[in-house]
C-alpha positions as CSV (number, residue, x, y, z in Angstrom):
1,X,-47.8,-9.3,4.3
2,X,-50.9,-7.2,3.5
3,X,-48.6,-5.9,0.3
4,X,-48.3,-9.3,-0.9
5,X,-51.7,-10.4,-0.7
6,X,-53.0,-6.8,-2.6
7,X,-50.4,-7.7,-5.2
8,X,-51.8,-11.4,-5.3
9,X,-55.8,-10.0,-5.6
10,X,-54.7,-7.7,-8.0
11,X,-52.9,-10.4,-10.3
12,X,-56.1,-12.8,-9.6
13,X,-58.4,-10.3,-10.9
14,X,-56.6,-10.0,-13.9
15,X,-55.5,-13.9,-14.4
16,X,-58.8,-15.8,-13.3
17,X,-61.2,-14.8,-16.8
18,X,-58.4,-16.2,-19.1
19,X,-59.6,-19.9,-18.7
20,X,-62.3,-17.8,-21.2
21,X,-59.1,-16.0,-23.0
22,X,-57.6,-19.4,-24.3
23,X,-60.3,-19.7,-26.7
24,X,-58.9,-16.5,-28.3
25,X,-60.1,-15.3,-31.9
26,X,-56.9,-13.7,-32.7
27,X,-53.5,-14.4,-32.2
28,X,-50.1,-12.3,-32.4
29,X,-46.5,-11.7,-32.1
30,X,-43.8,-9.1,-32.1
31,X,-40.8,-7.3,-30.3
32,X,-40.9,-4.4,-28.6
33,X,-38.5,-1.4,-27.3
34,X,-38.1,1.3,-25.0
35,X,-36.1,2.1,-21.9
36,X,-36.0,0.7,-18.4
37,X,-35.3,2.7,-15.2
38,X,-35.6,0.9,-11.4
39,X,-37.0,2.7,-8.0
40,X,-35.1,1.5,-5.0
41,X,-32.1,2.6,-2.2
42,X,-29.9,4.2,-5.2
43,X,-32.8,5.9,-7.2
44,X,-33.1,9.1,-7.4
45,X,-35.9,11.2,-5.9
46,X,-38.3,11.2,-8.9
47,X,-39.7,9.3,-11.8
48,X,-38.8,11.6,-14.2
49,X,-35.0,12.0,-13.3
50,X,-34.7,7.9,-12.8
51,X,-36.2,7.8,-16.8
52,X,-34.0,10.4,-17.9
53,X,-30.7,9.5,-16.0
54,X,-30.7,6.2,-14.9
55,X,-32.8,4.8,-18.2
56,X,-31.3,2.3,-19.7
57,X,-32.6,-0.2,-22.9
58,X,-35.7,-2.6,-22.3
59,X,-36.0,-5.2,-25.6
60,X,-38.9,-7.8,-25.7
61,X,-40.6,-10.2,-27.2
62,X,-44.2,-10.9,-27.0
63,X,-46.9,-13.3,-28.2
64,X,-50.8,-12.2,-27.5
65,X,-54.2,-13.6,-27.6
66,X,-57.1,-11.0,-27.9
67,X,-60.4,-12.2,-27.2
68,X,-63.3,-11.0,-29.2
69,X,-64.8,-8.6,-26.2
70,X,-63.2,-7.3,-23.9
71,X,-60.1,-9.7,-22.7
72,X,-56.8,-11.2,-23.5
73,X,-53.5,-12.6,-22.4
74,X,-49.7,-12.2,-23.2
75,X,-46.7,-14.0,-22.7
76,X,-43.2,-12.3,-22.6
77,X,-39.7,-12.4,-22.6
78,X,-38.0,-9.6,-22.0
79,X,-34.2,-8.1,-21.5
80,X,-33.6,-4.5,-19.9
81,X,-30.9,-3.0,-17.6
82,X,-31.2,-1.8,-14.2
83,X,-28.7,1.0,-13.3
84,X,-28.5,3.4,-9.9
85,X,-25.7,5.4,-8.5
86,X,-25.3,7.8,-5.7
87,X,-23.5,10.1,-7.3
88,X,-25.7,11.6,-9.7
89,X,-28.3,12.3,-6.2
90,X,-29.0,15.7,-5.1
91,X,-28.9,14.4,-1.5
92,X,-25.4,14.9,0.0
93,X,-25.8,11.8,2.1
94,X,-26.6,9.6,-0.9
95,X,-23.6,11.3,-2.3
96,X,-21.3,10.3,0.7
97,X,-22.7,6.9,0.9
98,X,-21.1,6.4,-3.6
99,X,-22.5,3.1,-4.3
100,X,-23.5,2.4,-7.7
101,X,-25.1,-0.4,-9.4
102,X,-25.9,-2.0,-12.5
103,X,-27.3,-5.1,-13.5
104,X,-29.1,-6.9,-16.5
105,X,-32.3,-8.3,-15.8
106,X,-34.1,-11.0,-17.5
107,X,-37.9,-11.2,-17.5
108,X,-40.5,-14.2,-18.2
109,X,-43.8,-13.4,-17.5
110,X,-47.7,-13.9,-18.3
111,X,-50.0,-11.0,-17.8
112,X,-53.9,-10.9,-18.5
113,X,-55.3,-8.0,-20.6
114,X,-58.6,-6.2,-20.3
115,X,-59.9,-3.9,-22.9
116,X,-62.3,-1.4,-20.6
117,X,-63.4,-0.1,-24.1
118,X,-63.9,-3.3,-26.3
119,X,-61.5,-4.6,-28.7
120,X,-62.4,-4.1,-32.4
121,X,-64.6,-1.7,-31.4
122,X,-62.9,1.7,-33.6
123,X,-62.7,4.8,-31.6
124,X,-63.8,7.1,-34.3
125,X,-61.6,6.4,-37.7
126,X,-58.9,4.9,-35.7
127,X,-58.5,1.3,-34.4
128,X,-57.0,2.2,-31.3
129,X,-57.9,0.1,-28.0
130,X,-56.5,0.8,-24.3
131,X,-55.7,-1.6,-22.2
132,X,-54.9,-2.5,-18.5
133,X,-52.9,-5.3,-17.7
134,X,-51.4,-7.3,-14.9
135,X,-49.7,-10.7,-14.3
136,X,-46.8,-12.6,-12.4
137,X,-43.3,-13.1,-13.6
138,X,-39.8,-14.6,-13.0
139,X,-37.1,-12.7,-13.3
140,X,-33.3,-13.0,-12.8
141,X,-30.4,-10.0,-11.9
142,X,-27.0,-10.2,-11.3
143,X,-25.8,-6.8,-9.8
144,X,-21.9,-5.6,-10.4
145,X,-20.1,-2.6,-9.8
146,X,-16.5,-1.1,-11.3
147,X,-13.9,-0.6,-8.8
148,X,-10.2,0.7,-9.7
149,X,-11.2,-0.2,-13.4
150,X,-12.3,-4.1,-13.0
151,X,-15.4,-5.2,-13.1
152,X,-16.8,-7.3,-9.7
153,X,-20.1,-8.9,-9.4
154,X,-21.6,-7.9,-5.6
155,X,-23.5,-11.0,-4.5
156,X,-20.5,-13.2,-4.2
157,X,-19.0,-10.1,-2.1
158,X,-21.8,-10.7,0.6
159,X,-21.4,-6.5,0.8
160,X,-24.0,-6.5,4.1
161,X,-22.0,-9.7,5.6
162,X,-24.2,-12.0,3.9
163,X,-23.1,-15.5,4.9
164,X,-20.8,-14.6,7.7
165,X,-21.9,-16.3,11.0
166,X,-24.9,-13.7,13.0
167,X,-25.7,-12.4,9.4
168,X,-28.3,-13.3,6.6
169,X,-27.8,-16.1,3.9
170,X,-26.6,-15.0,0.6
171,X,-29.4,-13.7,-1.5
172,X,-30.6,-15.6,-5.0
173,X,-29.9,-14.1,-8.3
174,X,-33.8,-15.6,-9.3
175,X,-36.8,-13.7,-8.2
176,X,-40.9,-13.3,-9.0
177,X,-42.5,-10.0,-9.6
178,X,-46.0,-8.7,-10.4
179,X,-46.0,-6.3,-13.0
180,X,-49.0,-4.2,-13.4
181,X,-49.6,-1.5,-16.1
182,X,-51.2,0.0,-19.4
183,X,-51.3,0.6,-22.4
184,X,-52.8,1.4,-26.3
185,X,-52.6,-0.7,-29.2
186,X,-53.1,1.0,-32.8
187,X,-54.1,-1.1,-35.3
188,X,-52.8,-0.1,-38.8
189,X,-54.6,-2.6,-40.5
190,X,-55.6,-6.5,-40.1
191,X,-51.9,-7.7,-40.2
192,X,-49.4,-4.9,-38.3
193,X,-50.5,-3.1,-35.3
194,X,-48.6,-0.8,-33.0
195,X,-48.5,-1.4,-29.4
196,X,-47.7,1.3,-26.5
197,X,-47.3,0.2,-23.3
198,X,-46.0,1.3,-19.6
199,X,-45.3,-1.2,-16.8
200,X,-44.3,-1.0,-13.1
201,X,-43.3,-4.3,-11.7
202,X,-42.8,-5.0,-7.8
203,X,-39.9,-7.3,-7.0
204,X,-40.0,-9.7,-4.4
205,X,-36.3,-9.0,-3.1
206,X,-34.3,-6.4,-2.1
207,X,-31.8,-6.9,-3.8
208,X,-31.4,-6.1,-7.1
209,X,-29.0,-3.2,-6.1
210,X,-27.5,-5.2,-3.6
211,X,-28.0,-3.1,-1.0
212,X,-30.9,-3.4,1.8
213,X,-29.7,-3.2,5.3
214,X,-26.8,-1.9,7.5
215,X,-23.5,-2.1,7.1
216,X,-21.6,-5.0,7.9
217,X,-18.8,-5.2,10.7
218,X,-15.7,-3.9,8.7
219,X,-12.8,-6.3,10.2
220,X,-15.4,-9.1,10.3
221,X,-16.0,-8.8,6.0
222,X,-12.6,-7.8,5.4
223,X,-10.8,-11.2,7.4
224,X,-13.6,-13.4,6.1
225,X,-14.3,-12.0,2.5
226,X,-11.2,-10.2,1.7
227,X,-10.1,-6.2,0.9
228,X,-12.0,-5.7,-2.1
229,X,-15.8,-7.2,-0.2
230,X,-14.7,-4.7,2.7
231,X,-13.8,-1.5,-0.1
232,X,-17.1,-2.2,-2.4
233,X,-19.3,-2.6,0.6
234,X,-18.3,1.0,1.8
235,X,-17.5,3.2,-0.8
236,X,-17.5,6.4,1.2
237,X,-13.6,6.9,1.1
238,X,-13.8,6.8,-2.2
239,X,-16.3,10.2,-2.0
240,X,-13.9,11.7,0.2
241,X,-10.4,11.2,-0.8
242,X,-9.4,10.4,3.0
243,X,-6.3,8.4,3.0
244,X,-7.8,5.8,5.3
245,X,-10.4,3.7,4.9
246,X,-13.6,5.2,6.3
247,X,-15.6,3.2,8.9
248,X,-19.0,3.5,10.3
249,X,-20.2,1.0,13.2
250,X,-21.4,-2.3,12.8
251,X,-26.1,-1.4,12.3
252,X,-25.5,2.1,10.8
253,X,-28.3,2.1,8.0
254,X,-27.0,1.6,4.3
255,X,-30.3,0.6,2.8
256,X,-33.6,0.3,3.8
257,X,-35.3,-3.6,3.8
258,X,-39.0,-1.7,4.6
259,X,-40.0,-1.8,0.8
260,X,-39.2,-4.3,-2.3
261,X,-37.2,-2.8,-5.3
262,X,-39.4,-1.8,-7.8
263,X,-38.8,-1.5,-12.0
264,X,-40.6,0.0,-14.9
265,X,-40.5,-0.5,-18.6
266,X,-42.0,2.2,-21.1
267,X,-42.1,0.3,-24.5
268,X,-42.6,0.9,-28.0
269,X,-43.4,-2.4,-30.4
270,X,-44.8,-3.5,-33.9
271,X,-46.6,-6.7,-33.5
272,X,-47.9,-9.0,-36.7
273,X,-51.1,-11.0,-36.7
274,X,-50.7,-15.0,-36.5
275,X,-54.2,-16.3,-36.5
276,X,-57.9,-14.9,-37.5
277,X,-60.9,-14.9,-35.5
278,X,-61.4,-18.2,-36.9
279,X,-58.0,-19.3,-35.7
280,X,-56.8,-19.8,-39.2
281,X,-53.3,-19.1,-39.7
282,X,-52.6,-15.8,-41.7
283,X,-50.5,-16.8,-43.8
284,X,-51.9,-19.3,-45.2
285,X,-54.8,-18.4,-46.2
286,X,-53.8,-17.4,-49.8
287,X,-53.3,-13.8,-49.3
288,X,-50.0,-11.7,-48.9
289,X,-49.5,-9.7,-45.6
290,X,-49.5,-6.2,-46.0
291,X,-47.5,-3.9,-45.3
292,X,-48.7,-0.9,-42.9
293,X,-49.9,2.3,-44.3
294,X,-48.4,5.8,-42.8
């Protein structure tokens, strides 16, 4: 509870000024690129190896309003996948456990923008302004895993005995997050500018690896849900070539429900000015955009 009421303050903070923001002097839009990586039961143990083994591609598109001070606003929609298996672990009990994961993940959101420094303010020769940003979003996942060379997606599964009677309700594909993050944005000249940015966003579910909890009783999933819910929900066998289907008791941890998944996208993008800060539209003001100097 006092997690969710931070992340609320913290999107407040950043959300409240734009009533200011909406009479933005400039306007723009562009698409951006970069990888995507997720932190939750089937990550590994740092940052740095989920980025550089789990990474996968993040694509975007963005449309921004800059205020003439120090604030702004963006709206985005955005496409990345999520990945995590247990194999690639350095933990022998992760590896035992050999669940895997993967899922797209679509991403509609609002943030609000502050510029600490200024905007339009030039550091030195170069037109480069930091920013902070944070917002709220939607998002939607479908996890699935590969199992004897077919593809099955794990919700309808119900892996952790979803829907069975004495067990939760099947979790929803559609979620919220708060993503929160920084980054620089390089102006090349009054048309193009570059944009950097890194963002961490909380989930509000568990679930986008589809693991949370314990493990299901086996003969309950496998008369109610069939052999392949029972085999995907318990991969362990799998691990250990046993000829027999390995079962732990009905509780034993598989997950762990004590924190959200979380998911981060490191982006690259090349965004082209719509309006001036007279709100006139760029191109039509009798002048040809320019292309960016290198």
């Amino acid at each position: 509870m006092m997690t969710s009421q931070r992340s609320l303050s913290v999107f407040l903070l950043f959300i409240l000024p734009l009533s200011g923001v909406l009479s933005a002097q400039y306007t723009e839009a562009g698409i951006d690129l970069g990888i995507s990586s997720y932190w939750g039961d089937l990550s590994l143990p740092t940052n740095f190896d989920n980025l550089t083994r789990h990474g996968r591609l993040a694509v975007g598109l963005k449309g921004r309003y800059i205020h003439q001070k120090n604030w702004g606003a963006s709206v985005y929609l955005g496409y990345s996948t999520l990945y995590g298996n247990d194999a690639n672990s350095a933990s022998s009990q992760q590896k035992s456990r050999n669940l895997n994961f993967t899922t797209p993940l679509w991403e509609l959101g609002i943030l609000g923008e502050l510029y600490p420094l200024g905007y339009g303010k030039p550091m030195g020769d170069l037109h480069i302004y930091p920013f902070l940003t944070a917002g709220l979003s939607v998002i939607h996942f479908n996890p699935y895993t590969y199992y004897l060379g077919d593809r099955y997606d794990l919700k309808p599964l119900g892996t952790e005995g979803q829907g069975l009677p004495g067990y939760e309700q099947k979790y929803s594909r559609w979620s919220m997050a708060i993503p929160i993050g920084g980054g620089f944005k390089w102006e090349l000249n009054e048309d193009w500018s570059i944009n950097t940015e890194a963002i961490v966003s909380r989930a509000f579910t568990d679930y986008l690896d589809d693991v949370s909890g314990k493990y299901a009783d086996h003969d309950a999933l496998l008369q109610s849900n069939g052999q392949i819910a029972a085999a995907l929900a318990n991969r362990t066998q799998e691990y250990s070539g046993s000829e027999f289907p390995v079962i732990y008791p009905m509780g034993t941890q598989r997950g762990s429900n004590r924190v959200k998944d979380y998911f981060m996208h490191i982006t690259i993008g090349v965004h082209m000015r719509i309006t001036d800060m007279l709100g006139r539209v760029m191109a039509f003001r009798g002048r040809i955009v320019k292309c960016p100097d290198f």
